[in-house]
N, C-alpha and C positions, 0 to 999 in steps of 0.2 A: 274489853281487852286493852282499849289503848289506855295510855299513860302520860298526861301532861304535866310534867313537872313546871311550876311557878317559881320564880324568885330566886336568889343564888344559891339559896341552903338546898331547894329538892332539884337547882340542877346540879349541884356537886355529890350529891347524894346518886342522882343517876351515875354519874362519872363513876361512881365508888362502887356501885353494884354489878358494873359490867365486869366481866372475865377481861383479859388477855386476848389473843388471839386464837381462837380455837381451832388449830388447824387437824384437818383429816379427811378427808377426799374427797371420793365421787360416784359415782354411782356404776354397780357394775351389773348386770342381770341377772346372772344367777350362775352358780359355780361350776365350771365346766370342765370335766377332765381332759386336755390340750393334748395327751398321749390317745385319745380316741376319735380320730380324726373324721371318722365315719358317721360317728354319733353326733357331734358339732356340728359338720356339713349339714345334717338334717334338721339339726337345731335350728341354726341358720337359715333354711331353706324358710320354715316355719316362719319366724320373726320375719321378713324381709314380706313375704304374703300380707301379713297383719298390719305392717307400715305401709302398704301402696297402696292404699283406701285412700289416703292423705296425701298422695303425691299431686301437686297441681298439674307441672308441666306434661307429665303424661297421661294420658288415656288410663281411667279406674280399670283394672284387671277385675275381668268376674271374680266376686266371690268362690273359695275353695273349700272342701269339706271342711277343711281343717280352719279358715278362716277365722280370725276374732271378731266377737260379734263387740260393736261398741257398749261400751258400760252402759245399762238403764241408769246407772246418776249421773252420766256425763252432765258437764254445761258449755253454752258456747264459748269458742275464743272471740272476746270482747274487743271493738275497735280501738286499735293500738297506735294513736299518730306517731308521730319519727320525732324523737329529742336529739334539743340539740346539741351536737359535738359526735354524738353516733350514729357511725354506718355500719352497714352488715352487707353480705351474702351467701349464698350457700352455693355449692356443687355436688356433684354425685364424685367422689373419689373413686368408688365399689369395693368396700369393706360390704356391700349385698351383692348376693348374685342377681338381686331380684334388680329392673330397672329402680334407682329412688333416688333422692337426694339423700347424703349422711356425712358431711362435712359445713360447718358453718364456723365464719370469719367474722368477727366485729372489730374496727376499728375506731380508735377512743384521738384526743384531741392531747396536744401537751398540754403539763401539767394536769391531767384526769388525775382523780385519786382514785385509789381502790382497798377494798375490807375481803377478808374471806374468812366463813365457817367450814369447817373439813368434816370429813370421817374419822371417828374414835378406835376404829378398826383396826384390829392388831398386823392387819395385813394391807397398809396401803398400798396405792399405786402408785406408775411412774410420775404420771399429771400430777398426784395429789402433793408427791416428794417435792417435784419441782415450785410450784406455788405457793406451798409452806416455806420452803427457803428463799426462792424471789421475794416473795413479800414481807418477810420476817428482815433480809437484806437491804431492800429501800425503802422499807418502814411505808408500803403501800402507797408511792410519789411516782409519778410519771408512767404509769401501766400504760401502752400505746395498743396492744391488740390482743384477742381471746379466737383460738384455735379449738375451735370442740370436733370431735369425730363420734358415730354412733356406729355400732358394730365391731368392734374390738377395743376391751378395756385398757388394757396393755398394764394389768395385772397381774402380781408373781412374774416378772418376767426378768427381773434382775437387772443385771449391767447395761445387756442390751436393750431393755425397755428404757432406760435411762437415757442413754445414746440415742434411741430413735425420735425421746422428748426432745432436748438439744438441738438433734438437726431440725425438726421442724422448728422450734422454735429461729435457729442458727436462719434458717432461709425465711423466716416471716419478718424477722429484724433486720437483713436484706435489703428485704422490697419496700419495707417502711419508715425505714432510713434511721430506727432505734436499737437499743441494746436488746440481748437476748432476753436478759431478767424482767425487760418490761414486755414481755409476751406473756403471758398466762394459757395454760392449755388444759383441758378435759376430755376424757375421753369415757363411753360407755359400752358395756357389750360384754362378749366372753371372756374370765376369767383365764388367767395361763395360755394368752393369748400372743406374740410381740407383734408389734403394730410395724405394719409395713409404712413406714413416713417417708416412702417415696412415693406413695397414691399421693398422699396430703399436698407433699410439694411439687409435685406433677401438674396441678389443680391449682396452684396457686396464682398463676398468669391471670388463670380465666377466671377464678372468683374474685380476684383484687380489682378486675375489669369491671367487676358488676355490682362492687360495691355503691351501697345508696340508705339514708336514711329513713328509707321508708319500707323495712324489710321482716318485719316482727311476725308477718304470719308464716311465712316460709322458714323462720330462724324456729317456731315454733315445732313444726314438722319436721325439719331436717335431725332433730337432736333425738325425736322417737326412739325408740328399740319396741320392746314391748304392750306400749301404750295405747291403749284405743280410742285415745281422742287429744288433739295437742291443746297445750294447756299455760296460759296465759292472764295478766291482771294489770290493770292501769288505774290510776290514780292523778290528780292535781291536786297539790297544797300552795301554802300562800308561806312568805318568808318575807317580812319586812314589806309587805306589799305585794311582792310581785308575784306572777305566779309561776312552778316549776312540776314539771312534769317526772312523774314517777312509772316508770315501766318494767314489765318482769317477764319472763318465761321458764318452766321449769319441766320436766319431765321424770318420770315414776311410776310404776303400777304394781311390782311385786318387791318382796327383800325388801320392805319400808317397817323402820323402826327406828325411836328416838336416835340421838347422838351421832347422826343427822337420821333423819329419813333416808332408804338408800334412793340416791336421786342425784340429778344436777339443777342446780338453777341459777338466773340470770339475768340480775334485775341491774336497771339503768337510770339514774337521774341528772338533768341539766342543772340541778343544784350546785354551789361552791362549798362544796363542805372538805375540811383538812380531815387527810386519811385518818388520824388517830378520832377524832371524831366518830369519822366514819364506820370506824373497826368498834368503837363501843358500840355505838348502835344497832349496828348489825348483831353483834354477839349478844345483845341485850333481849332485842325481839326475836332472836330463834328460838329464846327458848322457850317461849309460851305458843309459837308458829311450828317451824320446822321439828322441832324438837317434843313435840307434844300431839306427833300424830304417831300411827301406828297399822300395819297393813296386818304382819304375820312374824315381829318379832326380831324376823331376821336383820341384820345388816350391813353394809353392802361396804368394799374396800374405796369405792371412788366417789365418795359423797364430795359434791361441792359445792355451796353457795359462795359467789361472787357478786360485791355491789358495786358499782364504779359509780364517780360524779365528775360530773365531765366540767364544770364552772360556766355553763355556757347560757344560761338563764339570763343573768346581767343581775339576778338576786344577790345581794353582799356575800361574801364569803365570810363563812362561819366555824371560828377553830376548836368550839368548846358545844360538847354533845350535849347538857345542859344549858343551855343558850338559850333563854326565852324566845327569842325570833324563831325557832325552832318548834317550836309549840306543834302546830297543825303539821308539818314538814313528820315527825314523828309519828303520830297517828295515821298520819295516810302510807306511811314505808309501813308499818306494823300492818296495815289492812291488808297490802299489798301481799305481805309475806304470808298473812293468814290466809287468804284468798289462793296462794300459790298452793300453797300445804294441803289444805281441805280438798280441790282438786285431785294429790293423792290418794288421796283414800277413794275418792271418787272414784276412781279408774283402778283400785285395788283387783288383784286378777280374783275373773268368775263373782264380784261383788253386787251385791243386789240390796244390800241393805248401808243406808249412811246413820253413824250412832254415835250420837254425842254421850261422852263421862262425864257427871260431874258429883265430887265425892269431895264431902264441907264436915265439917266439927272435927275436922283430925288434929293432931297433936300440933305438927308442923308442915309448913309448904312441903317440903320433901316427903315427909309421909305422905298425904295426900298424893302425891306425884306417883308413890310408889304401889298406892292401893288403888288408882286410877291406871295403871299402865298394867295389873295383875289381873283386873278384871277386863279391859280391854283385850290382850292378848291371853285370854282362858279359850284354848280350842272349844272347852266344855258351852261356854257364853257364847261362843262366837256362831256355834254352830243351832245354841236353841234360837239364836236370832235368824241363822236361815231357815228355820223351821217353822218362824211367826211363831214362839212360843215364849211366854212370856216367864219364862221359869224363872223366880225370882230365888227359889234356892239354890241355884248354880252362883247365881251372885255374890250371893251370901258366902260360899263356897270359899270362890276367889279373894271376896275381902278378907276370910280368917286364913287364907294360905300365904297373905302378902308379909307377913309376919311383921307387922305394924298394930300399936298401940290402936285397939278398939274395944269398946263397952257394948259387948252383947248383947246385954237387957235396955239397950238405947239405941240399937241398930235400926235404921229404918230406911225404906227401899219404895222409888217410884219408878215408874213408866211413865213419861210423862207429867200426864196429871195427875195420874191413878198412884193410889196409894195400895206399895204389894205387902210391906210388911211395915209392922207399926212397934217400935219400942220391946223390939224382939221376940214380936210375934206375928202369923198374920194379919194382915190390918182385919178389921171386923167391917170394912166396907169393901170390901175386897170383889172383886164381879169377873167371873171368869169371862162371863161374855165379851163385855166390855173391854175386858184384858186383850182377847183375842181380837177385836177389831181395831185398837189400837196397835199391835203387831203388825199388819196386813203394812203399815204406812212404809213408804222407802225409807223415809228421813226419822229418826228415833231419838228421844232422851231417856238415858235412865241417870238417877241422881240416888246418893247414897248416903247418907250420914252415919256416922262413924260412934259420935258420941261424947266423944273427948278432948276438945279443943274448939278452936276456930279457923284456923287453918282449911283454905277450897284448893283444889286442883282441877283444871278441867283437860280432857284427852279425847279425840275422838278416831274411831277404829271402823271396820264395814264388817259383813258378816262370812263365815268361814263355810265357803259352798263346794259342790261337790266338784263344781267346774275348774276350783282352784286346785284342787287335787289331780285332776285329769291333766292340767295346763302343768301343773308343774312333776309332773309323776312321768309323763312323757314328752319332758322337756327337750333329753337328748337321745329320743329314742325314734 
């Protein structure tokens, strides 16, 4: 996955492959009609259960009938020390009825840089509006703080969701003695929602009190909505010697699909990297990370990735994302992102199965891309993988429906090791046995060759159970 460009021609090359700023949101949970106020309340009630598993400072609530069970592919939140130049805190604002934490504050150091990838979403949010303009305005220079709230998107909500961005933003640049444009804000939760940002800055005395650099498991938690296990990744790389600490946090488990995954996340490094730098970089590793996972297709108005670098390493500061000194610095932000992303799918709601794409001989990167993302999101696929069944003709299926340049009589199809179909037919070593107990495994490869090029894509997806349908079938009911 990773990518070290050598010498000035492949880092100018890098410089030249990256996008723009991709701005587009952040993560919202799932769409909620805001004229049925009965049905949300209940929604609500629900999510607020399923996040107090996670709540440190209070006492676990027994489990509820209705309770989430954690994902069997969860993995732990990994030891996350404090970079320097970042503080954090959280508080309970109660955008839950439930007792929880659902507001979390990071404060960044002058002179921080900052990069963001958004949602593609035809429908952003207030957060998302804000952030694409702040930072598109100071060209990502001087970000001083990150306002995230869980439990109310404060999407579709118009003028007013606009306004309620502002004032909080208007009283965090207050108390931190900065402009409003260097606040950055995300929010997650119910769609057609307006966010009351008099919880937030009610709460702000007391969590600016409790700020401290040693805060990433609690920041992990506080950002929850629907997620059954918080979800985290660290990293150190070397930069001209010294070394700089990369950290991240991100949350997701349903509505996740490329152009971003619907999510938020929130990655931090004591690095000195100049924003434009910065902003390739990031834009560059999402798309083979963020952008190359996939839950249910869906996606979500308030997608945000945010990277800030605070310059506090004592590492040189670096203005050019091609920079040989960069080299490892590179690789370990990419791991991180991928690390962050795979997590989603991990925690994809009612998932039982983790399933790596990978589909090679096609025409171009984009095709590949495009017959890896048609077999991943086939309800038909998704669902013989919750069934441990190794239907390799559902595959097949998907690849001729992605309406991408494929040779039929050269189509070939594995599970793994197992070879299902050979040169467009079934393989003649083909073992159902063996098929099926390869199936049984949580974690799956299937690989597909196309035939007609050389061009790989890789994607990975979880499998489409009946628990997802229940969770999301009586969402708001």
């Amino acid at each position: 996955m990773s990518r070290k460009p050598k010498g000035t021609t492949r880092g100018k090359a890098l410089e030249a492959a990256a996008k723009p700023v991709e701005v587009v949101g952040q993560t919202l949970e799932r769409a909620f009609d805001p004229l049925r106020s009965a049905l949300k309340s209940a929604a609500l009630k629900r999510a607020n259960k399923q996040s107090h598993q996670f709540d440190r400072e209070e006492p676990a609530a027994a489990p509820s009938k209705a309770a989430m069970p954690v994902s069997p592919l969860a993995v732990p939140l990994p030891a996350m020390p404090p970079i320097a130049g970042v503080e954090m805190a959280t508080g309970r604002a109660g955008f839950y009825k439930h007792e929880r934490e659902d507001l979390l504050v990071m404060r960044f150091p002058e002179g921080a840089s900052c990069a963001g990838v958004f949602t593609r979403h035809g429908v952003g949010s207030a957060p998302v509006d804000w952030c694409k303009r702040h930072l598109t305005a100071s060209k990502g220079e001087g970000v001083r703080a990150l306002v995230v709230n869980a439990g109310c998107a404060n999407s579709f909500t118009g003028k007013p969701g606009a306004d309620a961005v502002r004032r909080v933003c208007s009283a965090v640049a207050k108390r931190f003695d900065c402009r409003q444009r260097d606040v950055m804000v995300a929010s997650t939760g119910v769609i057609g929602v307006l966010l009351d940002d008099a919880k937030i800055v009610h709460r702000l005395p007391e969590v600016e009190g409790r700020l401290n650099p040693d805060g990433w498991q609690g920041a992990a938690r506080a950002i929850m909505t629907t997620d059954t296990f918080p979800k985290g990744s660290y990293r150190e790389a070397k930069i001209d010697g010294v070394t700089v600490r990369i950290g991240g946090i991100c949350k997701g488990s349903g509505m996740i699909a490329p152009d971003m995954a619907t999510m938020l996340a929130f990655v931090a490094t004591d690095a000195d990297i100049a924003p434009a730098a910065l902003q390739i970089l990031l834009s560059l590793y999402t798309r083979n990370t963020f952008n190359a996972v996939t839950v249910d297709g869906d996606r979500s108005t308030n997608d945000t990735l945010l990277l800030f670098a605070t310059g506090k390493s004592g590492a040189p500061r670096i203005t050019r994302a091609g920079d040989r000194r960069l080299a490892d610095f590179r690789e370990k932000l990419e791991e991180v992102l991928l690390d962050l992303a795979l997590q989603l799918v991990r925690d994809g709601e009612g998932a039982t199965k983790f399933i790596k794409v990978t589909v090679k001989g096609a025409q171009t990167a984009a095709s590949a891309r495009k017959i890896a993302r048609t077999v991943c999101e086939s309800p038909l696929v998704k669902t013989a993988f919750a069934g441990e069944d190794a239907n390799w003709g559902r595959i097949v299926m998907a690849v001729g429906r992605a309406d991408e340049p494929i040779d039929r009589d050269k189509l070939s199809v594995w599970f793994g090791p197992l070879v299902a179909a050979h040169e467009g037919l079934v393989s003649p070593t083909y073992d159902e046995a063996k098929m099926s107990a390869y199936m049984k495994n949580q974690e799956l490869e299937v690989t597909v060759d196309v035939g007609v090029g050389r061009s790989t894509a890789v994607m990975w997806t979880c499998d489409l159970t009946k628990r997802y349908v229940e969770i999301n079938g009586d969402y708001r009911s």
